[in-house]
DOKE-297877 format. One record per residue (C-alpha): residue number from 1; residue in one letter; x, y, z. Coordinates in nm, 3 decimals, padded with zeros to 5 digits. Layout:
! residues N
[NUM; "a"; [X; Y; Z]];
...
! end
This chain:
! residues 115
[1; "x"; [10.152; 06.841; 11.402]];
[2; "x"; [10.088; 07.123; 11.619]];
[3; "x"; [10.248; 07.416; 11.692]];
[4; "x"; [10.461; 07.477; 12.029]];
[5; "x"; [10.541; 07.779; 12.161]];
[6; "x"; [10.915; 07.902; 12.195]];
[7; "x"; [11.073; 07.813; 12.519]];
[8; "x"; [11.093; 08.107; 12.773]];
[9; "x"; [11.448; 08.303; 12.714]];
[10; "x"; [11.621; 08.423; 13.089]];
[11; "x"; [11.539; 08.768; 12.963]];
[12; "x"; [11.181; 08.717; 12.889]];
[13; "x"; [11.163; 08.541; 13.316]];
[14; "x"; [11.316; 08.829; 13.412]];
[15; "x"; [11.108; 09.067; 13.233]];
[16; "x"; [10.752; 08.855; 13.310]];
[17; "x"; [10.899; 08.836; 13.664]];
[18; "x"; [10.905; 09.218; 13.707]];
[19; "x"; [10.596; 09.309; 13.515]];
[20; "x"; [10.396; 09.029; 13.760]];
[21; "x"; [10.601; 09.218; 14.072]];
[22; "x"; [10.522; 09.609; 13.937]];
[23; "x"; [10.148; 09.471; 13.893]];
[24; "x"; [10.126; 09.352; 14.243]];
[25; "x"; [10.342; 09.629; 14.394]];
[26; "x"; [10.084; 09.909; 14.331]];
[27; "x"; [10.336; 10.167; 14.228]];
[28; "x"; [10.363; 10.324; 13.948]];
[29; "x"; [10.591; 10.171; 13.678]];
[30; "x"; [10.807; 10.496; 13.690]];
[31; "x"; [10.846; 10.450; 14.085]];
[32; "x"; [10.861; 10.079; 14.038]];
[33; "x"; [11.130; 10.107; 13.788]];
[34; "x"; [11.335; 10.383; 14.009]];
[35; "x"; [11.285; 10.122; 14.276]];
[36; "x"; [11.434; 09.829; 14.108]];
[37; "x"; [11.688; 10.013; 13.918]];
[38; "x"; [11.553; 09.894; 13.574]];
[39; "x"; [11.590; 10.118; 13.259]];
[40; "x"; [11.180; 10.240; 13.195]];
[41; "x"; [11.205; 10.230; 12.805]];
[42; "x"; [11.366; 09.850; 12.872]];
[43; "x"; [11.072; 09.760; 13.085]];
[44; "x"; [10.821; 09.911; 12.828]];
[45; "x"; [11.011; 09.747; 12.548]];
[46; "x"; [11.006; 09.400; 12.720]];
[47; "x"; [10.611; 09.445; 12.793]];
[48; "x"; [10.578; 09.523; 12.418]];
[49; "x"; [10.776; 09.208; 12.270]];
[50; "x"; [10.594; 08.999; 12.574]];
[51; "x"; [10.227; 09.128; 12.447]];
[52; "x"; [10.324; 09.041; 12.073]];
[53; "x"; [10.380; 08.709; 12.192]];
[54; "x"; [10.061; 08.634; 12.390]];
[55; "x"; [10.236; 08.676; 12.712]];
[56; "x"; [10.099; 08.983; 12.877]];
[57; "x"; [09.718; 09.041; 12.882]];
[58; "x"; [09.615; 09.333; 12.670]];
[59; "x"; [09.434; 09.613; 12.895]];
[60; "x"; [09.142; 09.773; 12.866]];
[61; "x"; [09.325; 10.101; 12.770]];
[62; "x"; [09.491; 09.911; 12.523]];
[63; "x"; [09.191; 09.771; 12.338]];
[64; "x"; [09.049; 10.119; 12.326]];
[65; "x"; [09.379; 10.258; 12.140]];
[66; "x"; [09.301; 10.309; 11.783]];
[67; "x"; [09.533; 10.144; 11.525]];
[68; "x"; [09.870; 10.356; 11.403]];
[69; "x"; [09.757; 10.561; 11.117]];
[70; "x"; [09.415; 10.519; 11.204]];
[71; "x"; [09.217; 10.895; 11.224]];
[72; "x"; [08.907; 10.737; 11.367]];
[73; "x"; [08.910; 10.773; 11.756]];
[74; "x"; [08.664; 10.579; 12.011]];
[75; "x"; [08.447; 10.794; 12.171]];
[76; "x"; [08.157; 10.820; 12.442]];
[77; "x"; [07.866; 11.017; 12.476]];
[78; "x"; [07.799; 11.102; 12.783]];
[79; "x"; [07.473; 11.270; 12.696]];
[80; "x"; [07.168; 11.268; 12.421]];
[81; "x"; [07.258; 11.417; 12.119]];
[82; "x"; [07.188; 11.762; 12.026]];
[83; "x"; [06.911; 11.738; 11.728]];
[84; "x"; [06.662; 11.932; 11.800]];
[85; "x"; [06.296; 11.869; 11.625]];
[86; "x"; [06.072; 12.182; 11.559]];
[87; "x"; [05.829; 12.047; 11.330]];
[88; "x"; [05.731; 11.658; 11.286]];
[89; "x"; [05.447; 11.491; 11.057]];
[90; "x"; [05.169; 11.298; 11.209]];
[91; "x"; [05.089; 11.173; 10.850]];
[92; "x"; [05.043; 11.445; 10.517]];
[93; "x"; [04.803; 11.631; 10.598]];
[94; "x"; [04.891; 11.665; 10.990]];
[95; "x"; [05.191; 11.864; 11.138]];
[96; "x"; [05.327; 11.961; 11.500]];
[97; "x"; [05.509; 12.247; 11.555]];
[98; "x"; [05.698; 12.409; 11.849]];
[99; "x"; [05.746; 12.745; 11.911]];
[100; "x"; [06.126; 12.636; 12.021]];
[101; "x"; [06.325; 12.362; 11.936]];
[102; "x"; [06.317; 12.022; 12.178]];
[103; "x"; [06.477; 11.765; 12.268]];
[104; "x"; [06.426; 11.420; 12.036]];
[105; "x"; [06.291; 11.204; 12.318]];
[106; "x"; [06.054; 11.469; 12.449]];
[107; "x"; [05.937; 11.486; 12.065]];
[108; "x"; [05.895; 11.110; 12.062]];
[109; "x"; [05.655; 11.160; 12.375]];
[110; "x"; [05.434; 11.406; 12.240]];
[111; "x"; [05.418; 11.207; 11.920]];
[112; "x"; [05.262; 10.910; 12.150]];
[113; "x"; [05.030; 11.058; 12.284]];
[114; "x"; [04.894; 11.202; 11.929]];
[115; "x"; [04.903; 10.895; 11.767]];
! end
């Protein structure tokens, strides 16, 4: 037998009804909730319990929150890391080295063009 969902309460229609409105509306939530004189902690309660329940869509902001408790954070890079190569092997015998440290990818160049 398969498993129905729980029938909509009036509170959850009311709450769904306003989150679909604020979502259209283009305000704010604060503004929105200033607007339609609705308690902001309420409405942010509501969209909680309505998430849980598969009612909301999660956001992309939301999917990038780590778990409570969790010290791992998502991150970006936004550029190439900072290792540095001063010396690399060609094989044991064979070495290049650079009077400065440079970039990995430039390394990876030079090393194509020696091998």
């Amino acid at each position: 037998m398969s498993e129905k969902s729980a029938p909509l309460s009036e509170c959850d229609r009311f709450w769904l009804r306003h989150y679909n409105d604020w979502k259209q509306s283009g305000l704010s939530q604060q503004r929105y909730c200033q607007e339609h004189q609705l308690n902001r902690h309420a409405f942010n309660s509501a969209r909680s319990r309505l998430r849980s329940r598969n009612l909301l869509p999660v956001t992309s902001a939301e999917r990038a929150r780590p778990e409570p408790g969790s010290l791992l954070q998502p991150v970006t890079l936004l550029a190439e890391p900072a290792v540095k190569v001063s010396r690399l092997g060609l094989d044991q015998q064979r070495w290049l080295e650079f009077s400065a440290p440079i970039p990995v990818a430039q390394a990876v160049a030079l090393l194509r063009q020696y091998l």
